[in-house]
PDB file of the backbone (N, CA, C, O) and the ligand in Angstrom, with CONECT records:
HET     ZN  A 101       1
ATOM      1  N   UNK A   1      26.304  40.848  -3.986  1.00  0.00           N
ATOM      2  CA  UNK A   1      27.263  40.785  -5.106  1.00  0.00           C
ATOM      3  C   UNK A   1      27.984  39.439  -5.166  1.00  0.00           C
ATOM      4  O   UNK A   1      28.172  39.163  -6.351  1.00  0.00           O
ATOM      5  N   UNK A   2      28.369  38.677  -4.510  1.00  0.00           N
ATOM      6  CA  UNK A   2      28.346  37.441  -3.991  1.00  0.00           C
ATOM      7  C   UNK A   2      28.263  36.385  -5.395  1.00  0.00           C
ATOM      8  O   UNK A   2      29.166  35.795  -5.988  1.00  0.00           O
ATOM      9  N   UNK A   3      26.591  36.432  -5.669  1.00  0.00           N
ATOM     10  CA  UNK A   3      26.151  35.849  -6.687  1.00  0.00           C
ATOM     11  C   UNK A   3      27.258  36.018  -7.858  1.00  0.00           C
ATOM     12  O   UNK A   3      27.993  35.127  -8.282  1.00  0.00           O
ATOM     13  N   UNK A   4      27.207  37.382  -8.286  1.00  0.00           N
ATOM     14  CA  UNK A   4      28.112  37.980  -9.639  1.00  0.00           C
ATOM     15  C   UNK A   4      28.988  37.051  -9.314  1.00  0.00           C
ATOM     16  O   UNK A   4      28.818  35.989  -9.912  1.00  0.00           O
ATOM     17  N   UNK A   5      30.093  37.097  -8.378  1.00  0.00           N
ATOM     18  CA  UNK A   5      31.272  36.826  -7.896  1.00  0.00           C
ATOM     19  C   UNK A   5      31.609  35.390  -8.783  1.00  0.00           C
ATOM     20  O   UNK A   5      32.316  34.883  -9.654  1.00  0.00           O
ATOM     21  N   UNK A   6      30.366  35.152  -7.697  1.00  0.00           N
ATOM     22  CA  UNK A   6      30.367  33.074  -8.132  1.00  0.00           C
ATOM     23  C   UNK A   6      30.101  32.765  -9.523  1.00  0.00           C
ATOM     24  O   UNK A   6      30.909  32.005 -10.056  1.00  0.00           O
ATOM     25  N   UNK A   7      29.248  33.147 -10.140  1.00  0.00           N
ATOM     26  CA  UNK A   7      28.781  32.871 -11.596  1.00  0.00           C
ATOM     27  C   UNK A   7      30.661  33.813 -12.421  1.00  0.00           C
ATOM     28  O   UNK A   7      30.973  33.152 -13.411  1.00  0.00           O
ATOM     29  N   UNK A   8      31.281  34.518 -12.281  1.00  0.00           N
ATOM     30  CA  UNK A   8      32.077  34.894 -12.669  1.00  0.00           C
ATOM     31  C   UNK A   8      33.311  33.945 -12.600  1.00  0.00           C
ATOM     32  O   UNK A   8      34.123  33.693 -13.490  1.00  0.00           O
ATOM     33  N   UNK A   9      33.245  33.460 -11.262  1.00  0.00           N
ATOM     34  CA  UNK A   9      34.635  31.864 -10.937  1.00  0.00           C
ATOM     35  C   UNK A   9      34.281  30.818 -12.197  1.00  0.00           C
ATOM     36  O   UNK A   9      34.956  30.419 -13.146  1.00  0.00           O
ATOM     37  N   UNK A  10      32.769  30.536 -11.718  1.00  0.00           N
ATOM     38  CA  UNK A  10      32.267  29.427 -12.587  1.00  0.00           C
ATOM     39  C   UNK A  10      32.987  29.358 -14.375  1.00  0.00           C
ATOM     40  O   UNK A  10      33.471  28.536 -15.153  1.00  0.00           O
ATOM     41  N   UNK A  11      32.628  30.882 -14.297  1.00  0.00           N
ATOM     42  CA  UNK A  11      32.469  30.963 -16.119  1.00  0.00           C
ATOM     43  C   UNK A  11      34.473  30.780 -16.136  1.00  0.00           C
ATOM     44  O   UNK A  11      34.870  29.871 -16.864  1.00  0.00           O
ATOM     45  N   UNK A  12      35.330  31.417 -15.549  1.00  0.00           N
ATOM     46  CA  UNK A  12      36.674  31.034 -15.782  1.00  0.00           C
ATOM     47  C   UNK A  12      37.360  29.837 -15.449  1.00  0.00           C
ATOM     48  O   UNK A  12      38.423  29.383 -15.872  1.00  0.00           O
ATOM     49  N   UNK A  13      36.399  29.332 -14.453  1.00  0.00           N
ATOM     50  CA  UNK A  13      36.861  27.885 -14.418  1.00  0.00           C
ATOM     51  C   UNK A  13      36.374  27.066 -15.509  1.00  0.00           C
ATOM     52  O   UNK A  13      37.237  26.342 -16.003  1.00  0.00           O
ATOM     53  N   UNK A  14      35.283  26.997 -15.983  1.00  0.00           N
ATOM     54  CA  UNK A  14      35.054  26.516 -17.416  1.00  0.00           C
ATOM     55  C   UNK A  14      35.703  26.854 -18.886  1.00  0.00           C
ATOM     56  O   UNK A  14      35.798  26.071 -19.832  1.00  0.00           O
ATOM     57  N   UNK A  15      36.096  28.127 -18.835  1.00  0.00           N
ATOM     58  CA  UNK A  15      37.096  28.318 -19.587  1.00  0.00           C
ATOM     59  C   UNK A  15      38.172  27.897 -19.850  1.00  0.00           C
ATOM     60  O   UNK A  15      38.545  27.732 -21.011  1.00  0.00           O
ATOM     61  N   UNK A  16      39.008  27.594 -18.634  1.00  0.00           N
ATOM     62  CA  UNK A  16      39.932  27.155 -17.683  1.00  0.00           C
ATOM     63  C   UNK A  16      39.681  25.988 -18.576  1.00  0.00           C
ATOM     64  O   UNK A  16      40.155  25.886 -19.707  1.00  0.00           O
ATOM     65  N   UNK A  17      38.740  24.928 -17.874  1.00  0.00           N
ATOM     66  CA  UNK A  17      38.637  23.595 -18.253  1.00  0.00           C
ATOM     67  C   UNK A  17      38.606  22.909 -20.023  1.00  0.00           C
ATOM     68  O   UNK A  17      39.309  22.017 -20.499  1.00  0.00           O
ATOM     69  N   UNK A  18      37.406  23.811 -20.743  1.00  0.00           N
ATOM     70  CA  UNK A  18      37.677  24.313 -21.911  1.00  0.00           C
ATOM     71  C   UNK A  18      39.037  24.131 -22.135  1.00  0.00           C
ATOM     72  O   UNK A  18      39.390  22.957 -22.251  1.00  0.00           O
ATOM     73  N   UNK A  19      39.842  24.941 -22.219  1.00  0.00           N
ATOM     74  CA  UNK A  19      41.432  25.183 -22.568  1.00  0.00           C
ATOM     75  C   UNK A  19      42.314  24.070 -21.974  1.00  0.00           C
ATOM     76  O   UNK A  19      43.323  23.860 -22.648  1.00  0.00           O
ATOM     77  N   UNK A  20      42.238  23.643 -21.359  1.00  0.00           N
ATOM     78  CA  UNK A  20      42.826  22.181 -20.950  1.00  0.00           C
ATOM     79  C   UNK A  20      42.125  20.967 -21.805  1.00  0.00           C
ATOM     80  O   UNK A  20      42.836  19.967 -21.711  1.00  0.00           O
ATOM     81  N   UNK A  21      41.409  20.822 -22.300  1.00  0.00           N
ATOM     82  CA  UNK A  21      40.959  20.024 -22.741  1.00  0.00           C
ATOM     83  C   UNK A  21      41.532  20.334 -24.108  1.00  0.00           C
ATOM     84  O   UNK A  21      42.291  19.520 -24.634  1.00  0.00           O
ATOM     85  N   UNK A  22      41.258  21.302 -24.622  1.00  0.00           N
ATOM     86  CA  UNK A  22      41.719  21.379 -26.100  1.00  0.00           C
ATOM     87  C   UNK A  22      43.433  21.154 -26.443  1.00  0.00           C
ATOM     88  O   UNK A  22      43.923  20.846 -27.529  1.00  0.00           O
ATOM     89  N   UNK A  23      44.265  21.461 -24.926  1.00  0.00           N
ATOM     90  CA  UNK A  23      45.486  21.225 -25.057  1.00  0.00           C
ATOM     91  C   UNK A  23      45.531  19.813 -25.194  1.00  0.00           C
ATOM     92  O   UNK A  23      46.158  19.392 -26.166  1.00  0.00           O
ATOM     93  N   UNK A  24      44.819  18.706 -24.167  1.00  0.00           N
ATOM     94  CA  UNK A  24      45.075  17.536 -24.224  1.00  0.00           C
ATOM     95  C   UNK A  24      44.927  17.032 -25.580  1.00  0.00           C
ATOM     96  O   UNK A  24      45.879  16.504 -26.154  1.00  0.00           O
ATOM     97  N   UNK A  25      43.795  17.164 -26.119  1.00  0.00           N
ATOM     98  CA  UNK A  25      43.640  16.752 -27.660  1.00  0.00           C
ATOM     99  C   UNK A  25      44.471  16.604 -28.586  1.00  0.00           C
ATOM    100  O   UNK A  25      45.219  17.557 -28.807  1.00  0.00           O
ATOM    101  N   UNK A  26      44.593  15.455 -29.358  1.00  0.00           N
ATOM    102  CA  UNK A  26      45.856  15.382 -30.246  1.00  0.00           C
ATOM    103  C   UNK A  26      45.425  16.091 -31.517  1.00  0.00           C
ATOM    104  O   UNK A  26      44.260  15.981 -31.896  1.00  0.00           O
ATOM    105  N   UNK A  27      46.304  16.811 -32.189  1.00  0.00           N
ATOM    106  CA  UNK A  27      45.961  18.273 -33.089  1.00  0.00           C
ATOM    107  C   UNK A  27      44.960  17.359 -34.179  1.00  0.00           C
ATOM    108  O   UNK A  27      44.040  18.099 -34.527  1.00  0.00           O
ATOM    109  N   UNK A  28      44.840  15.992 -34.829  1.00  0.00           N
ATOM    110  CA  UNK A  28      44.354  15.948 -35.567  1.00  0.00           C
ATOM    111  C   UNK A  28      44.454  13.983 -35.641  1.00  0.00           C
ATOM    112  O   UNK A  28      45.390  13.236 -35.927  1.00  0.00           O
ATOM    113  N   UNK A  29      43.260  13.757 -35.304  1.00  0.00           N
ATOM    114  CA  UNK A  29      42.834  12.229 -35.319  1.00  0.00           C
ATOM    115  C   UNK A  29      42.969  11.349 -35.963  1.00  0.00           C
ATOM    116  O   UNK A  29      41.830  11.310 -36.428  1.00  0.00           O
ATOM    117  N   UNK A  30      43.725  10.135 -36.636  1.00  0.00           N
ATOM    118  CA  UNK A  30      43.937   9.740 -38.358  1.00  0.00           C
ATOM    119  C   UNK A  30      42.882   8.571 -37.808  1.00  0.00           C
ATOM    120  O   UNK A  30      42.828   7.999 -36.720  1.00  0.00           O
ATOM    121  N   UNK A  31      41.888   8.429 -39.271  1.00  0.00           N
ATOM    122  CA  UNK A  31      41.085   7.238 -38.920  1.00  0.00           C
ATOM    123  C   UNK A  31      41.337   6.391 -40.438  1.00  0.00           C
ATOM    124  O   UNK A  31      41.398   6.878 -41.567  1.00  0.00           O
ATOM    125  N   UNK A  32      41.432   5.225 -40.095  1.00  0.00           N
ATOM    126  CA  UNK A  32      41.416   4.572 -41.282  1.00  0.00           C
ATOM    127  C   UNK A  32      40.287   3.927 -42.122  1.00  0.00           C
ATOM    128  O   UNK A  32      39.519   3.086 -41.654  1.00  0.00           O
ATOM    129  N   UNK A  33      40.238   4.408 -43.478  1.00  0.00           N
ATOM    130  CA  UNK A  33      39.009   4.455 -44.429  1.00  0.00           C
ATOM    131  C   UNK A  33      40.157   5.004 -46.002  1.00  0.00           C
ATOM    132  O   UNK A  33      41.352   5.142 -46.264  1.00  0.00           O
ATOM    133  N   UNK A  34      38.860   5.146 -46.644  1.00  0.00           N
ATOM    134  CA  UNK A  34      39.480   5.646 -48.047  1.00  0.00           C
ATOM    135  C   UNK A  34      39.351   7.284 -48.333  1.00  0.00           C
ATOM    136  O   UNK A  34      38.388   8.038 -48.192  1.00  0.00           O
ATOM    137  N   UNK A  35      41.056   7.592 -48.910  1.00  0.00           N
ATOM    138  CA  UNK A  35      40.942   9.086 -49.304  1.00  0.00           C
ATOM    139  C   UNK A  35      39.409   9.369 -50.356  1.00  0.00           C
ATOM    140  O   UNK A  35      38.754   8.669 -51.129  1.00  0.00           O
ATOM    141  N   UNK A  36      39.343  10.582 -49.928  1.00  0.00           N
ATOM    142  CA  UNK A  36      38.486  11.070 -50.464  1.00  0.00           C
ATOM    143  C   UNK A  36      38.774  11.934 -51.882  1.00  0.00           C
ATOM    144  O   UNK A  36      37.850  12.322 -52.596  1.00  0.00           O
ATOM    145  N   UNK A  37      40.346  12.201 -52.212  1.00  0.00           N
ATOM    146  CA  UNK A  37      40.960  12.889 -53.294  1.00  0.00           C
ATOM    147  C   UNK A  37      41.653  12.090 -54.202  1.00  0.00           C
ATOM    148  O   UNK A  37      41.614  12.271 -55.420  1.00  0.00           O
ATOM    149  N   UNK A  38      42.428  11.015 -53.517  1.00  0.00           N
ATOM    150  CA  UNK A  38      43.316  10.343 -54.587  1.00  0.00           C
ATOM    151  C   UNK A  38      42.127   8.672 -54.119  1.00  0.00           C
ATOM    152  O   UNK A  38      42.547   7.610 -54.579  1.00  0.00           O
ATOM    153  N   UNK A  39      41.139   8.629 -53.489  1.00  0.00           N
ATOM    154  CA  UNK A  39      40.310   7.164 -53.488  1.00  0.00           C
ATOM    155  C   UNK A  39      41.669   5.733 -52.697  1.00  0.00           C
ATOM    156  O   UNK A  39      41.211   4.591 -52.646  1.00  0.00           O
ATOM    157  N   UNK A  40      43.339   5.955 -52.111  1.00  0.00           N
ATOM    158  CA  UNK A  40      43.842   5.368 -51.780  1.00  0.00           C
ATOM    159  C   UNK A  40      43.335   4.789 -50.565  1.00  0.00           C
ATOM    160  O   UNK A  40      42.598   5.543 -49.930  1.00  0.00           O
ATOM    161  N   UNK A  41      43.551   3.564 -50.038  1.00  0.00           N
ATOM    162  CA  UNK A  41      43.387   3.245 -48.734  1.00  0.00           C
ATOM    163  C   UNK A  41      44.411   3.791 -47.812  1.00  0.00           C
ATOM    164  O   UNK A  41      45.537   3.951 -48.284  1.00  0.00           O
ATOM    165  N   UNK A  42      44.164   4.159 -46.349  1.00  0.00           N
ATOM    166  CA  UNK A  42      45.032   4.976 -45.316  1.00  0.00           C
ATOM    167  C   UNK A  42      44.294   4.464 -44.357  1.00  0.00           C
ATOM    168  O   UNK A  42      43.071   4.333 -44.308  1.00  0.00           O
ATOM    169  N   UNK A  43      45.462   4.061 -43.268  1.00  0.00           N
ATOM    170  CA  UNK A  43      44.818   3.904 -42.107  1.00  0.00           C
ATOM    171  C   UNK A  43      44.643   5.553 -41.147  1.00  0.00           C
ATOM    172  O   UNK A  43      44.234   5.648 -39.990  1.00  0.00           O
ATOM    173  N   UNK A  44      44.896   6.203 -41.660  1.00  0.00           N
ATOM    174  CA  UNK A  44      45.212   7.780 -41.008  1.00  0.00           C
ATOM    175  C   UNK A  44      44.645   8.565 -41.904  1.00  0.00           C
ATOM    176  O   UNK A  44      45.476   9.301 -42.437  1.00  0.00           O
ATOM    177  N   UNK A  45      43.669   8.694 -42.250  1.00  0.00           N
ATOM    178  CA  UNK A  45      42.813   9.454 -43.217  1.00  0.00           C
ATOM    179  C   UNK A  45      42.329  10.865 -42.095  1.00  0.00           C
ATOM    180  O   UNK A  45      41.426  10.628 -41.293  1.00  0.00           O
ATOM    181  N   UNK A  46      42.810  11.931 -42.099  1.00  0.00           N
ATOM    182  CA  UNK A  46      42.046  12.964 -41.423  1.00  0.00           C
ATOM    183  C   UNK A  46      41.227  14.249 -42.370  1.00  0.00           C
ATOM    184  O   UNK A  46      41.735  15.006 -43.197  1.00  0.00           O
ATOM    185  N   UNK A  47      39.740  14.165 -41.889  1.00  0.00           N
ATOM    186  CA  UNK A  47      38.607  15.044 -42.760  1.00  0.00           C
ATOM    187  C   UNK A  47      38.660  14.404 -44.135  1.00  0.00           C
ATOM    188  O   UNK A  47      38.704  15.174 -45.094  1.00  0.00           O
ATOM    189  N   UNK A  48      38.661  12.811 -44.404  1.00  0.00           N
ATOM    190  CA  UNK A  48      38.654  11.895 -45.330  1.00  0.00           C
ATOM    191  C   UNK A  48      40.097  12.038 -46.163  1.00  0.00           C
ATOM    192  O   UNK A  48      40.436  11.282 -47.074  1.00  0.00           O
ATOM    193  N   UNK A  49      40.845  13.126 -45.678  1.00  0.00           N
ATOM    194  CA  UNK A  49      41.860  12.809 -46.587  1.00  0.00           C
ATOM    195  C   UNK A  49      43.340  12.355 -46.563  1.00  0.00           C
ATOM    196  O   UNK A  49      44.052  12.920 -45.734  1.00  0.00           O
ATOM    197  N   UNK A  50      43.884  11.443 -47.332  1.00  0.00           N
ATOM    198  CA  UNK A  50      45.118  11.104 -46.558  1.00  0.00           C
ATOM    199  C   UNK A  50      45.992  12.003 -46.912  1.00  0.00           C
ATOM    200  O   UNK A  50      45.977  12.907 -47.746  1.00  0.00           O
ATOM    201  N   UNK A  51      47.294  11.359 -45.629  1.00  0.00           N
ATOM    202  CA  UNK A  51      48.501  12.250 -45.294  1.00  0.00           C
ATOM    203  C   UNK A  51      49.172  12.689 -46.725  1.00  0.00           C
ATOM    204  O   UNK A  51      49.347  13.890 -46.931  1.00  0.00           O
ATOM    205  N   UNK A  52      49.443  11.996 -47.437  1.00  0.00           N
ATOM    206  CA  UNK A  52      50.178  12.386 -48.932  1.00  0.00           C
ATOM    207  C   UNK A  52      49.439  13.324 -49.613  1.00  0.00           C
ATOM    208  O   UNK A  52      50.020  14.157 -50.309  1.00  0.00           O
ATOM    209  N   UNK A  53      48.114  13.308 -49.501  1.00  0.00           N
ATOM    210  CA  UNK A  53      46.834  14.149 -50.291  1.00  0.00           C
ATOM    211  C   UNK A  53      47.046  15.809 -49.411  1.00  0.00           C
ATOM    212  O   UNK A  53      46.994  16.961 -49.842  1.00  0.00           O
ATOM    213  N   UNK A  54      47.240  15.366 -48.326  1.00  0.00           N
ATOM    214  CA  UNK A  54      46.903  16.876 -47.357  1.00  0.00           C
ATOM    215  C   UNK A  54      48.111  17.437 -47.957  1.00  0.00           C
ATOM    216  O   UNK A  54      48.024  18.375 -48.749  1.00  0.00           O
ATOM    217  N   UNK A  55      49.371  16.859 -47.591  1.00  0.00           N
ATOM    218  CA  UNK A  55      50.782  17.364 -47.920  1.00  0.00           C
ATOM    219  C   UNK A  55      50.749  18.325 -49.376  1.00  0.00           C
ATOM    220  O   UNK A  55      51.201  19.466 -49.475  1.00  0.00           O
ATOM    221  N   UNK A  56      50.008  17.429 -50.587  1.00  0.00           N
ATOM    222  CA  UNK A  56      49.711  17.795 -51.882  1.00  0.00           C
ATOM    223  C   UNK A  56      49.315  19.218 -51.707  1.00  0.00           C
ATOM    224  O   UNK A  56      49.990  20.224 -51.925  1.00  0.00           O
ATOM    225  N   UNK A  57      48.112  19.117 -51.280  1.00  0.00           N
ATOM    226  CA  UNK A  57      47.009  20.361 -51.110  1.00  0.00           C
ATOM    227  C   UNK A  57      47.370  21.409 -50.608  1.00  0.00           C
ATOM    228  O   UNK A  57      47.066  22.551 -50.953  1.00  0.00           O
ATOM    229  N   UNK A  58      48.381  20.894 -49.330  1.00  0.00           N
ATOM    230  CA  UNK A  58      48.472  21.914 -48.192  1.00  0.00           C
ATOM    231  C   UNK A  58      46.983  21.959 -47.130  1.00  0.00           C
ATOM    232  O   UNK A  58      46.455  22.986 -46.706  1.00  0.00           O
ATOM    233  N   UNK A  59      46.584  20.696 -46.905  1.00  0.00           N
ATOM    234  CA  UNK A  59      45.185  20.542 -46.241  1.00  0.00           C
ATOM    235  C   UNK A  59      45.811  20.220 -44.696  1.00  0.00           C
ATOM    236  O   UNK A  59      45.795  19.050 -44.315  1.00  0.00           O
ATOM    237  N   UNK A  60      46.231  21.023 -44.026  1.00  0.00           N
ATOM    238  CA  UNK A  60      47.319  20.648 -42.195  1.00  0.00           C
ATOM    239  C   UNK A  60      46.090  21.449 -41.823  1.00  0.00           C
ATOM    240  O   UNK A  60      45.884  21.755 -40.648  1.00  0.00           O
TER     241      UNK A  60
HETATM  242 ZN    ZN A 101      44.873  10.654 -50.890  1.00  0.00          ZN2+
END
């Protein structure tokens, strides 16, 4: 039973690790390019769209 045991640590320590990682991550990346809704330049464009556009939409 041993085996079970170990493959069972494994899988919660990866989980574990998983979930730490997603905490470290900053909630949402801004890259700079052009909106994709209003065509403005943004240096913080996130999922092509900028911050004023998301706010508009409600796109958080
Ligand atoms: Zn925009």
């Amino acid at each position: 039973m041993s085996d079970i045991a170990d493959n069972a640590d494994r899988e919660i320590d990866l989980t574990i690790r998983a979930a730490r990682l997603l905490a470290a991550k900053p909630m949402a990346k801004g890259v700079p390019g052009e909106c994709e809704l209003c065509g403005e330049d943004s240096p913080r464009l996130v999922f092509n769209v900028c911050p004023p556009c998301r706010d508009k939409y409600h796109l958080k």
